[in-house]
Structures are given as C-alpha cells and as structure tokens.
C-alpha positions in Angstrom: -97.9 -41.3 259.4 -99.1 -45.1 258.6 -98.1 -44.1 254.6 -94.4 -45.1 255.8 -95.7 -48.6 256.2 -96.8 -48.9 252.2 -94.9 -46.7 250.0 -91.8 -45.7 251.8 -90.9 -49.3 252.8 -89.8 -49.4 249.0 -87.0 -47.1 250.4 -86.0 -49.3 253.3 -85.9 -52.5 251.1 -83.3 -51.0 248.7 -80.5 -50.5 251.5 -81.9 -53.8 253.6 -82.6 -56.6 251.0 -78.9 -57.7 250.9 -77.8 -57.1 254.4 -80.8 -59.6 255.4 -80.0 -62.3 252.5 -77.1 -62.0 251.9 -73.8 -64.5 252.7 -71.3 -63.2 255.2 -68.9 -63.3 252.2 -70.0 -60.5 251.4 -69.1 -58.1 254.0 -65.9 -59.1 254.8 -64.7 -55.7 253.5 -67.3 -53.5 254.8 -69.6 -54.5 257.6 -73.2 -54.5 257.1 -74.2 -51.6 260.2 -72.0 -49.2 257.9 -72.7 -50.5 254.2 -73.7 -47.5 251.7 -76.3 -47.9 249.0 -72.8 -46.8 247.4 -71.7 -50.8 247.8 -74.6 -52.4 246.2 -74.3 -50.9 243.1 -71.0 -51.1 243.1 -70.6 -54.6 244.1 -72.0 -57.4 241.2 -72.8 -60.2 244.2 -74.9 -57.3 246.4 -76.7 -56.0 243.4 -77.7 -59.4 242.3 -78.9 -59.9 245.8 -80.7 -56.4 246.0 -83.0 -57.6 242.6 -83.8 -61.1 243.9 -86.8 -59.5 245.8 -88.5 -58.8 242.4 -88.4 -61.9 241.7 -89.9 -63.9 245.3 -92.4 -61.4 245.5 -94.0 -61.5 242.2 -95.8 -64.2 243.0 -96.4 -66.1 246.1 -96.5 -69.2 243.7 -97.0 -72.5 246.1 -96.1 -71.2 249.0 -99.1 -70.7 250.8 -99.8 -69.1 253.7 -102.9 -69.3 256.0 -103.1 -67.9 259.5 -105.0 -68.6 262.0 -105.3 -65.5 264.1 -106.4 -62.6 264.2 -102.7 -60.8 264.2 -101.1 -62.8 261.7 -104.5 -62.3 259.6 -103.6 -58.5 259.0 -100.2 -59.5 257.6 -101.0 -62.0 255.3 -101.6 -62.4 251.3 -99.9 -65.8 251.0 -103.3 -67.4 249.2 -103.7 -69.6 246.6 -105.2 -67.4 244.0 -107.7 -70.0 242.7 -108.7 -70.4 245.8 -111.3 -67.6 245.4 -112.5 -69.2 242.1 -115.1 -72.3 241.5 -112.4 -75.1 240.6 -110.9 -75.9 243.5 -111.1 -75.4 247.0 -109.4 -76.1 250.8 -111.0 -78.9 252.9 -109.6 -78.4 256.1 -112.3 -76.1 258.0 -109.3 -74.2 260.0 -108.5 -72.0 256.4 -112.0 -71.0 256.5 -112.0 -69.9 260.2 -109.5 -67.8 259.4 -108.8 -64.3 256.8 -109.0 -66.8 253.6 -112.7 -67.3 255.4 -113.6 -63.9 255.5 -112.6 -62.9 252.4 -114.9 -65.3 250.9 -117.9 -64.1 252.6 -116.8 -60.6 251.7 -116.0 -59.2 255.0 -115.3 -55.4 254.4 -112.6 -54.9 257.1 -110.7 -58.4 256.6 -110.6 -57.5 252.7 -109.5 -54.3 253.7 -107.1 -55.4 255.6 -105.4 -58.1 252.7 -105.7 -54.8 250.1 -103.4 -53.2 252.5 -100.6 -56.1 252.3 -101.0 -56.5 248.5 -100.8 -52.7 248.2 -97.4 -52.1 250.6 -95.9 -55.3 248.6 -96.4 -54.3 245.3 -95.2 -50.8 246.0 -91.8 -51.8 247.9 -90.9 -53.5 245.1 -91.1 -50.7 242.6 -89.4 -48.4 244.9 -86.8 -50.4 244.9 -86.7 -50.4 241.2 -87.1 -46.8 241.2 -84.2 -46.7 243.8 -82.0 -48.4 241.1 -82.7 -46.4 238.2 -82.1 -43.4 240.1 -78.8 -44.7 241.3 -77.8 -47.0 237.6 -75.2 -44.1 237.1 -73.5 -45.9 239.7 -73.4 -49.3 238.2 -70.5 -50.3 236.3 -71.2 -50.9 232.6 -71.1 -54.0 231.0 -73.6 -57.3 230.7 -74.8 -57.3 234.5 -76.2 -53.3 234.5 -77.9 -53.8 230.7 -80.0 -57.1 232.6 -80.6 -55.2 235.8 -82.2 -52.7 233.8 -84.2 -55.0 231.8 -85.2 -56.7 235.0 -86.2 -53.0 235.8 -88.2 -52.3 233.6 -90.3 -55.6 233.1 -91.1 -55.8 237.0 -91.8 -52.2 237.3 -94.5 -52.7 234.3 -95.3 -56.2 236.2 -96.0 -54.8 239.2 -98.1 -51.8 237.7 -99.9 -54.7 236.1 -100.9 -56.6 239.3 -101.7 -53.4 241.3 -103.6 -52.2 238.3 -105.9 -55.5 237.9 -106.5 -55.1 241.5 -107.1 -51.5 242.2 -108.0 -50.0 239.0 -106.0 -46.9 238.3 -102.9 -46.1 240.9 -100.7 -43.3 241.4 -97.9 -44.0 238.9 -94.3 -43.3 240.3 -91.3 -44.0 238.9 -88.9 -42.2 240.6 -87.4 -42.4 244.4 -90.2 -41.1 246.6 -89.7 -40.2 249.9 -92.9 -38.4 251.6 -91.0 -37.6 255.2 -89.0 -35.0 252.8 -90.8 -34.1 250.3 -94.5 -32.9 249.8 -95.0 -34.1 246.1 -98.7 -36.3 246.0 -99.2 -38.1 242.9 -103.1 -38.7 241.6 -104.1 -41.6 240.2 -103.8 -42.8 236.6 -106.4 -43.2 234.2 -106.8 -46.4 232.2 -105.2 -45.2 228.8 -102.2 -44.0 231.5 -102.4 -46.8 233.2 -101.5 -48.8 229.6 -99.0 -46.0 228.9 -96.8 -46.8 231.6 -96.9 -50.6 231.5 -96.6 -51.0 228.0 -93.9 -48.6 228.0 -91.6 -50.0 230.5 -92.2 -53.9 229.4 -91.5 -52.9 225.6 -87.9 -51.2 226.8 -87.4 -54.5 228.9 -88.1 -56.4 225.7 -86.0 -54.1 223.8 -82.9 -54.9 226.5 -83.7 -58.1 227.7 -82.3 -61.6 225.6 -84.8 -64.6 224.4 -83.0 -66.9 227.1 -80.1 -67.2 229.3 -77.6 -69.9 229.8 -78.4 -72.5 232.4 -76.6 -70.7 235.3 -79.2 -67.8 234.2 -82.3 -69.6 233.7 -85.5 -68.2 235.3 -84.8 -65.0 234.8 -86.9 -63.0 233.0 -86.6 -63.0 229.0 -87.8 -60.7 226.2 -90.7 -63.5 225.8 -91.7 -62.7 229.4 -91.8 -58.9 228.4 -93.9 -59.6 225.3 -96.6 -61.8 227.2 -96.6 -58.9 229.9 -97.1 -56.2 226.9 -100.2 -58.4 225.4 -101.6 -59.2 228.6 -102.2 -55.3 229.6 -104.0 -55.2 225.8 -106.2 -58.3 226.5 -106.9 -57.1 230.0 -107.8 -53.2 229.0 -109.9 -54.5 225.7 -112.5 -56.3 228.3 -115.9 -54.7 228.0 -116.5 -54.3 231.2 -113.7 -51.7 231.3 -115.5 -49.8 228.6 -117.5 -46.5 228.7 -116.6 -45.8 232.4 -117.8 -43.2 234.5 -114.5 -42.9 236.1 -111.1 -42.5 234.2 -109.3 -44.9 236.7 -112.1 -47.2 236.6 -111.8 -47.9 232.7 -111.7 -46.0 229.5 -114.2 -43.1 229.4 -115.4 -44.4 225.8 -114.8 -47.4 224.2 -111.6 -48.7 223.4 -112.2 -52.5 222.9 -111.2 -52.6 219.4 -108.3 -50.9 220.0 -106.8 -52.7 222.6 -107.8 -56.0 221.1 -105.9 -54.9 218.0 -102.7 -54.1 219.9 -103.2 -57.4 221.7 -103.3 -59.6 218.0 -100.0 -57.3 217.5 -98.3 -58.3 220.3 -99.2 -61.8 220.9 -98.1 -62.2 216.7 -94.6 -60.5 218.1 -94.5 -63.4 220.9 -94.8 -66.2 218.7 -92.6 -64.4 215.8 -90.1 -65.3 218.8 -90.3 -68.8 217.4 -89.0 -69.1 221.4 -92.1 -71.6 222.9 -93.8 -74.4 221.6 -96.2 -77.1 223.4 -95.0 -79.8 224.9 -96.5 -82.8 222.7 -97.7 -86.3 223.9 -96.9 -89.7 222.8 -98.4 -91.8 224.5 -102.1 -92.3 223.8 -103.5 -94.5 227.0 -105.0 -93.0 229.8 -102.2 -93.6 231.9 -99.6 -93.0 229.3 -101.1 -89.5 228.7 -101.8 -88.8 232.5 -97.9 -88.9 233.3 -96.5 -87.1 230.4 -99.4 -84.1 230.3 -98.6 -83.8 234.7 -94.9 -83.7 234.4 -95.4 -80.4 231.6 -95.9 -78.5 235.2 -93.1 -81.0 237.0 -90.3 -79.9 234.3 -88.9 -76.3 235.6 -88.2 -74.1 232.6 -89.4 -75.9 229.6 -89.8 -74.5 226.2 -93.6 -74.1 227.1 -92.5 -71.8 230.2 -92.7 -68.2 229.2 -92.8 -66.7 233.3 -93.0 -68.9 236.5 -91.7 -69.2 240.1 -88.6 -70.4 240.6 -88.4 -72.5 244.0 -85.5 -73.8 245.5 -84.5 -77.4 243.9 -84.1 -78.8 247.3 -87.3 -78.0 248.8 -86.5 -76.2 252.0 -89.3 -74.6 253.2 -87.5 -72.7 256.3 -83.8 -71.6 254.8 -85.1 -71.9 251.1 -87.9 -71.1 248.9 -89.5 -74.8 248.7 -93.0 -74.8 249.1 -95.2 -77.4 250.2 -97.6 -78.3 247.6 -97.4 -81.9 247.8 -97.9 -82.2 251.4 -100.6 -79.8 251.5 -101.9 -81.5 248.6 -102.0 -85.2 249.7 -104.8 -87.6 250.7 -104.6 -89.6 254.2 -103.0 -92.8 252.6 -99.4 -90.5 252.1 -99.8 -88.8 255.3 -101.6 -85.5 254.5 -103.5 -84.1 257.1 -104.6 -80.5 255.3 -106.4 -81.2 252.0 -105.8 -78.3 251.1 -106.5 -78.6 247.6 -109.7 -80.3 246.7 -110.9 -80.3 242.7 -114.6 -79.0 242.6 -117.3 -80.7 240.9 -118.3 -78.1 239.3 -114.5 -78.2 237.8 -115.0 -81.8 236.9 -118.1 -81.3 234.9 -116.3 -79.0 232.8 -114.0 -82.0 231.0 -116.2 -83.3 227.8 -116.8 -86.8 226.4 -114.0 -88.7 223.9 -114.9 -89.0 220.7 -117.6 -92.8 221.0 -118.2 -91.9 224.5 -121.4 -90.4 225.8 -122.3 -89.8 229.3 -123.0 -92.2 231.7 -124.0 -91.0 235.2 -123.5 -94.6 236.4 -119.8 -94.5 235.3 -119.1 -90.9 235.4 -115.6 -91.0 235.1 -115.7 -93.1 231.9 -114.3 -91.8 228.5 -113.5 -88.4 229.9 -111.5 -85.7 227.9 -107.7 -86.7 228.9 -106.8 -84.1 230.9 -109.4 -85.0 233.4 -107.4 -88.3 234.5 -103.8 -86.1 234.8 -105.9 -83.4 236.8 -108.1 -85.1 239.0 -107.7 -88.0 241.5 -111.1 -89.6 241.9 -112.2 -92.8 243.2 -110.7 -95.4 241.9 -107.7 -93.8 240.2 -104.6 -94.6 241.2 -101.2 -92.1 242.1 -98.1 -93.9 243.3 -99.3 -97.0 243.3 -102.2 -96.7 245.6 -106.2 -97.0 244.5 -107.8 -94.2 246.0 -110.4 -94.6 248.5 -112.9 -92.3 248.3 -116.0 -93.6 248.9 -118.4 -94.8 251.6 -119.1 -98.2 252.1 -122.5 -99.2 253.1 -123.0 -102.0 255.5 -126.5 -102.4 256.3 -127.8 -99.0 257.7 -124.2 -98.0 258.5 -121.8 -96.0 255.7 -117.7 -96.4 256.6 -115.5 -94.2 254.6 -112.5 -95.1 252.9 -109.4 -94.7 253.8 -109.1 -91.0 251.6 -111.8 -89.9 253.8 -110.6 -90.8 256.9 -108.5 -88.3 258.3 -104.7 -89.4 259.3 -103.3 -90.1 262.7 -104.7 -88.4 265.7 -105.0 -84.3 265.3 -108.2 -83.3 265.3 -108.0 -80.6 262.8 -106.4 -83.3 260.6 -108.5 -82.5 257.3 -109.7 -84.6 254.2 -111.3 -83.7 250.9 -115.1 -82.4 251.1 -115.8 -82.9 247.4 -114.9 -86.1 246.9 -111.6 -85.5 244.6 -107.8 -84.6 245.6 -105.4 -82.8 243.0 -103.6 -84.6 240.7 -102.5 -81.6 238.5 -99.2 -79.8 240.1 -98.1 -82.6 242.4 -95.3 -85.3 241.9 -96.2 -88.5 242.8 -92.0 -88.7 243.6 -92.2 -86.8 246.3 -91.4 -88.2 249.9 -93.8 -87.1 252.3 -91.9 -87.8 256.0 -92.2 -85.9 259.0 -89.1 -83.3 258.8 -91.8 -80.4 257.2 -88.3 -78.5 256.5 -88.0 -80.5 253.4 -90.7 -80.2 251.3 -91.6 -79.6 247.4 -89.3 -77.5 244.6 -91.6 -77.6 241.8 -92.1 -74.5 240.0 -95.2 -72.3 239.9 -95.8 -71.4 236.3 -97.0 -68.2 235.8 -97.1 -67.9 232.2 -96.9 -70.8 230.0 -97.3 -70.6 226.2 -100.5 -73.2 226.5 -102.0 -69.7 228.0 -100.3 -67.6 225.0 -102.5 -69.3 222.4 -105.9 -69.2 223.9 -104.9 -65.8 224.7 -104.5 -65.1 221.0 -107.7 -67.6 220.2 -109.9 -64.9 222.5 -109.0 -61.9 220.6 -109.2 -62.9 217.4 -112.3 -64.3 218.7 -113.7 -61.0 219.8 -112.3 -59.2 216.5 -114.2 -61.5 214.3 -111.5 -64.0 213.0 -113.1 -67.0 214.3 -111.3 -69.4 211.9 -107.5 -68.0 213.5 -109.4 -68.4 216.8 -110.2 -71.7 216.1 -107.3 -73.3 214.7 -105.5 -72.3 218.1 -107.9 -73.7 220.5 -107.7 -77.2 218.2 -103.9 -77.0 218.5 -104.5 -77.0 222.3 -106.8 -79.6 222.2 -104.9 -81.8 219.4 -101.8 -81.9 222.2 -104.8 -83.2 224.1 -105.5 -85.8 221.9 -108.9 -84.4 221.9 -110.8 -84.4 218.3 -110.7 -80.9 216.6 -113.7 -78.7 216.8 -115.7 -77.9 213.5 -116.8 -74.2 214.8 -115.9 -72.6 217.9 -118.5 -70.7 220.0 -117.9 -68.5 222.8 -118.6 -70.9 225.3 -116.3 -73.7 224.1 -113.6 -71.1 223.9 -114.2 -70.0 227.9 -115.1 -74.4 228.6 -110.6 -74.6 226.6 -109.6 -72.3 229.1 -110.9 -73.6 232.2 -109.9 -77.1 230.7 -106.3 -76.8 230.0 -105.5 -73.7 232.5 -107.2 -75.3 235.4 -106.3 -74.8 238.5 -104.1 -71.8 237.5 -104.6 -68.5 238.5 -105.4 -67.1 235.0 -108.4 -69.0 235.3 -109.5 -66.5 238.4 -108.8 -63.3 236.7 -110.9 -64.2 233.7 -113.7 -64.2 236.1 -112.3 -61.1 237.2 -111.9 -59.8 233.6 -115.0 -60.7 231.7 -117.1 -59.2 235.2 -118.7 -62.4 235.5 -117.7 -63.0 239.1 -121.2 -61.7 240.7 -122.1 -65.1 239.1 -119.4 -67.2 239.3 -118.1 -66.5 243.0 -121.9 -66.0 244.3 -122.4 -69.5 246.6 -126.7 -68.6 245.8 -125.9 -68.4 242.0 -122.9 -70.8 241.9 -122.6 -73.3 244.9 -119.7 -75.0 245.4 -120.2 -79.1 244.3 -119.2 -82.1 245.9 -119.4 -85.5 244.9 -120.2 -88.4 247.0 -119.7 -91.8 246.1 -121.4 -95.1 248.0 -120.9 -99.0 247.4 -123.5 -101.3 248.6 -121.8 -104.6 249.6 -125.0 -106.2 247.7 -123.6 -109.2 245.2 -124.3 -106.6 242.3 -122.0 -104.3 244.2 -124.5 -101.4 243.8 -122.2 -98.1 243.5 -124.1 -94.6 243.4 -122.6 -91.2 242.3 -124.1 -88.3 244.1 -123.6 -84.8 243.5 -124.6 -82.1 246.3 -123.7 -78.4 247.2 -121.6 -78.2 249.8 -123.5 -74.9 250.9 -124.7 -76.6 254.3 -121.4 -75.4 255.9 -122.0 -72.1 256.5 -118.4 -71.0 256.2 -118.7 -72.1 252.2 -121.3 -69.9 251.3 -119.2 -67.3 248.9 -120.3 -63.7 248.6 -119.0 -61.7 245.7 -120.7 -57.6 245.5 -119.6 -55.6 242.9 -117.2 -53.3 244.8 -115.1 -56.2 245.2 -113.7 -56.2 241.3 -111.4 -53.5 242.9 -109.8 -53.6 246.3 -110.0 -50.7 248.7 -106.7 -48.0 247.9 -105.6 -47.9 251.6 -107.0 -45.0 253.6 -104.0 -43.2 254.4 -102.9 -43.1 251.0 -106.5 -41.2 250.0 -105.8 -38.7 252.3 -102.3 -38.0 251.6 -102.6 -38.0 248.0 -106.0 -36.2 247.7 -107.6 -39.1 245.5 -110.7 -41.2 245.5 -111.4 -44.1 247.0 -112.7 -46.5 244.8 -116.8 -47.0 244.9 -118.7 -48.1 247.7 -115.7 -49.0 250.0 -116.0 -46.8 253.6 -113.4 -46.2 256.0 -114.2 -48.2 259.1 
C-alpha cells in the first residue's frame, strides 16, 4: 500500500537518520547493519543525531531546489516560498518550464503531486517524534532528555502547524503508528482540535525549553520560539476567512475570531514579557549608511532579533554541508550569475513610500524612497560591491543595447537575467566570492521568525480587536528603526503596506495572502499581473532616460492562476481511503 510512502516512513527515519549522518565514530562499538533503536537513545552523540532531522526539514530555508524533469518533479518541494507570492519572482525561463511552472498555472496533478512530498515530509518527522516519546523511558535523565523533549514537543506542534496551514484539519497522531500491524485509522481534526494539539504541545515545550543556550547550543529552539509558535496558531485560527465554516476541518463551525485574537494579544504579551528580543537599531542615517547596516540584520546568524531561523553550515558546502546558494542564484551577470533566480517585482517596489519632503517623481522614481527600498532592491544605478548596475537599454538611433545586468553571462544558453528590471539586494552578502567550485557556496541563515514579525504580529490583532493606538505605536516602532516618520493614525491598509515593507521577501508575507483569503486576487496574473520595469537612455546631449512599467503577462508561462480549492492542498488519495475521511473540496483523484 502507497500509505507506507507518507506516514510509515516516520518509522523508517527513526532507526535510519543516524546510521546515514552519522560519523563512523560512532559505531565503532556496534556496527550500523545490527544497531537497535536500543542505541540511540541510549547513546547522547546518536540521539543528537536522530533530532537533527527536525531541525533541516522544517524549513527548506535557501536551499532551493528546482528540477527540471518530469521524475525529479514528483519528488520535489525545495521552493522558495515567496516565490508563489507578487514580490519577487525567478527570471530564468527553465524554473517555469518545470513543477514550480505548473504550480503557478494551477495544474491539478503537478500540485497534487508537490501536496504529496509536503504531506510524507511533514509526517516523517512527527513519527519520529512520536518514536521518541514512546521510547524517552529509555533515555538517561539529566539535561540532554529534558531538551529532547522540549525539542519534541515544539516540532511536533510545528509541524502540525505547517501541515495545518496547508491542508486544513489532519489526522492528529501522536503516538508510534504503524499501519502494516495495526488497523487503527485516525479522522481528521477539526479546527478547535486542530488548536488543541498545537497549542498544547508548544506551551509544554515552552514550559521545558530555556530562553537561550550557550554558544555551542545556539540555534536551537528556545522557549521564545515556542511562544511565537503558540501566538501564531491564535493569529492564524482568528482569520475570518476560517470563520462560520461549513466543515469542521475547514475552520470553526461559528465564529471564533474574538476569541483567538484575544489568546493571540495573550500570547504575543507572554513573548515580549520574555524581555529576550529587541530590534536591531540603526545609526547611520545616509542612504548607504542605512542600506549596510538594515542588510546585514539578515547577514548576522542568531541575533537578539532572531526568534526561529535556519541554521546553515558556516562554511557554505552545498554537497557535504547544509550551505545554500543564495548568493549565486541571486547575482546579476557582472559577478557571474547565470540564474536570476530572484528578481524584486514592481509591483513590490511600488509598495516603499516617499521620505518625509519627497514626493513622487516618475522621472526619478527611485528618488527619496522609504530606506528600506535601497537595502532591498538593486536597481539601476545603485551600486553592490563596488559595481554600478547596469540595467538599462541604451538607445543608439533605432537600435536599444542592454547593459551589462541584462546581458546574460558567458556562453550557456539558458544562462538567465532579471525580467523586471531589479536583482535582490535583501538576503545576499556582497562578501561573498562567487568562483566556479559551486561546492562552496553561501552560509547565511534563513530567518524564520524574527521579532521585526513579532510586533506587527501584535500591531494586527490589536488592530482587529479595536486597540488601534497599541496597534499603532508598534507599527511606528518598526518604522522609527526605519528612520521613517511616525504615522498619526493607522488604517488597515498601511498596516498590510508595514508588513509587506519590512517582511519583504519573507515567506510570512505569502501566508498572509494565504491567511486574509485574498490570494484569488493577489496571485490571479488577470487581477494582479506581475510588473516589470524597463529603463532606456537616449544618447541625446540631454541624456533623455525613460522609466517604463509593463506586465510581464506576454510570456505565457507568467500568467498565475490561483482558484479557491487551492487555499488547501489535496490530502493524498491513499490516505482518504485508508482513513475513511474527506478529501478536501473540489480536488478529484486523477
């Protein structure tokens, strides 16, 4: 029976994670065709080794992964999660030949097909949790077990959490579950169960776990990570769209908006009562001061603005490590890049407001924007590591040359640049060496949760429950770290414009799409086209320069559809028929 593939791998990771990462060392004692489940909890190096799955697959973070055939397509879920949103986008016409391709037009089977990964992923990993509690009896007491089970318990509720914003309501199991030997089928939770068993889990991690470790430690998860889990689940059940459901595993049967957004105040108070995270202020006031100083916030792994993020290998290899390759991936032709793989939108760039004694100049539209906008974005005529970018067409006469940012690098002839005019300035380190040995790439972090998030978080709910002043004082203390002028009154739409500002590019900025069900708009290509800009110089002696803004919906491969069975995945089919439960709306088997 295909269920083997989803659930019961769990089962199979438990007694194979450490004999497939772990040092030789380790076996010395007993070899690895005869080790026992016995060992690993029994031995401090193999049970370490046995948790560090939760951790690499709780996020795929930046290291991406886009096939280009069909076999490798029906294994993959490596995608940049704002990839599927309007702020940024891959340039390199291969990724949208491929799965990420079809799961932007909404292609039934290839989205089927991705569920199915996410699905078997999510629920390996808390089989393997389940696996340890079943077997913690087995673990020696002391420091190590009490963390292991806080580890337990926070990525058990984590995972719940990402299977749950995906699929809706899942069959809740938190003990070992083997279905070649036993019978038992498990239904699927409703929303308030659904709460239940996240919320409970992630408040006994945050009961266990410490506010931080030492520096041998750091990464791991904390209390604070527990806490932002436990308020997320509140801000992400109080949405309206999950209100007065038909179904009980498609949102609460009546409405319980108030409710959750009252147990989100409480539990986003309890994560700054931690006194744990602050922002990372700014000193410097220029353009350039401020661009270094807000980029290297996501450069510095672990700050005291971290609250959860990815921890890659310092040394950046990408085939014996977890390194990534976000800067190489990220880069325009003059450093070598060849994938463009992450282009700024411009619908993204219209987002950043005016400085206080600027107005709007489409002439010079890059002129006295909001400060982020210059750490964020590389445009034409910025400059990153010492080069100007090129990004713009020169016209000689009847004939337009692109610059050297649009003209793709050596000879492949899939060799990509950007289509919207703008490159990623927001993530990458300028440091970086970009050389041909593609086994050494990038170790940045991916930040996951960051307290930046925590705030406008806590600015939405009191939002929604009426305390617009509280709401407001948070969003100015983002924008005051941005050197922005405070806001006199706060309206919906300058909160959601904050959001998108200062979490661009992350992937919170795709589930509030997700969340507040605007997504039939905002990933629609008829009601939301991607944007480009173009940008020409006229060798006239006024040097005549034109800004022009276009859809890029005249590549057929761009055009985004977005229907409303896609706010929840398929539930894989064999799954429905071994547990008895319903499929989620509209999706057929094929």
């Amino acid at each position: 029976m295909k269920l083997k593939k989803y659930i019961l791998c769990g089962l199979l990771a438990a007694t194979g994670t450490a004999a497939f990462t772990a040092c030789d060392d380790l076996f010395r004692d007993t070899p690895a065709d005869k080790m026992s489940e016995t060992d690993i909890w029994r031995n401090p190096m193999l049970l370490d080794e046995y948790v560090l799955p939760w951790y690499r697959n709780m996020n795929n973070g930046f290291s991406t992964y886009v096939p280009t055939t069909i076999a490798l397509v029906k294994s993959a879920s490596r995608y940049f999660m704002p990839w599927f949103g309007d702020q940024i986008v891959p340039s390199k016409t291969d990724y949208y030949n491929a799965g990420y391709g079809d799961l932007l037009k909404g292609n039934q089977q290839e989205i089927t097909n991705w569920a199915r990964v996410n699905w078997s992923n999510y629920y390996a990993q808390i089989q393997s949790i389940n696996r340890m509690f079943a077997n913690e009896g087995e673990i020696a007491d002391g420091s190590q077990k009490e963390r292991v089970e806080g580890e337990g318990y926070f990525f058990r509720a984590y995972y719940y959490y990402i299977l749950w914003r995906q699929f809706g309501g899942v069959m809740v199991i938190k003990e070992p579950f083997d279905p070649l030997n036993d019978q038992k089928k498990f239904p699927r939770a409703s929303y308030p169960e659904m709460v239940e068993a996240i919320v409970s889990d992630a408040s006994r991690a945050a009961a266990i776990l410490p506010k931080e470790y030492d520096a041998s430690d750091a990464g791991r998860v904390t209390k604070g990570a527990a806490q932002m889990l436990i308020a997320k689940t509140y801000l992400w059940a109080a949405a309206e769209r999950f209100q007065n459901q038909a179904k009980p595993y498609l949102g609460f049967t009546d409405d319980r908006s108030h409710e959750m957004l009252d147990s989100a105040r409480v539990a986003y108070e309890r994560l700054m009562g931690l006194e744990q995270y602050e922002l990372i202020q700014i000193s410097g006031t220029t353009e350039e001061d401020f661009k270094k100083e807000y980029r290297n916030i996501f450069l510095t792994k672990n700050s005291r603005e971290s609250i959860l993020e990815v921890q890659h290998s310092d040394d950046g290899n990408y085939d014996t490590g977890f390194g990534h390759k976000l800067d190489r991936d990220a880069a325009a032709p003059h450093f070598t890049g060849t994938t463009a793989a992450y282009t700024p939108t411009q619908n993204h760039v219209d987002e950043y407001g005016m400085r206080p004694g600027y107005t709007y100049d489409s002439e010079h539209p890059y002129t006295g924007r909001d400060l982020r906008f210059y750490a964020n974005i590389l445009y034409d005529g910025s400059v990153y590591d010492g080069h100007q970018m090129d990004i713009h067409y020169t016209r000689q006469g009847n004939e337009e040359v692109a610059g050297e940012d649009l003209t793709p690098y050596g000879t492949s002839e899939t060799a990509a640049v950007t289509r919207t005019g703008y490159y990623m300035g927001k993530f990458v380190d300028e440091t970086q060496e970009i050389n041909n040995d593609e086994a050494y790439a990038s170790s940045q972090n991916y930040i996951i949760w960051r307290y930046a998030e925590a705030l406008l978080d806590y600015a939405e709910v009191m939002f929604r429950l009426g305390d617009t002043g509280t709401a407001l004082t948070k969003v100015n203390d983002i924008r005051q770290r941005a050197h922005m002028d405070p806001l006199p009154s706060l309206t919906w739409e300058q909160l959601v414009n904050e959001r998108r500002v200062e979490l661009a590019f992350e992937e919170t900025t795709y589930w509030d799409i997700m969340r507040w069900g605007t997504a039939e708009e905002k990933l629609n290509g008829s009601s939301n086209p991607i944007k480009m800009m173009k940008v020409t110089i006229r060798e006239t002696p006024q040097r005549d320069t034109t800004y022009a803004v276009s859809n890029m919906d005249r590549f057929p491969a761009r055009v985004r559809v977005f229907t409303p069975m896609q706010y929840y995945l398929p539930i894989p089919w064999d799954e429905i028929r071994y547990h008895g439960v319903e499929q989620n709306p509209d999706w057929l088997e094929s």
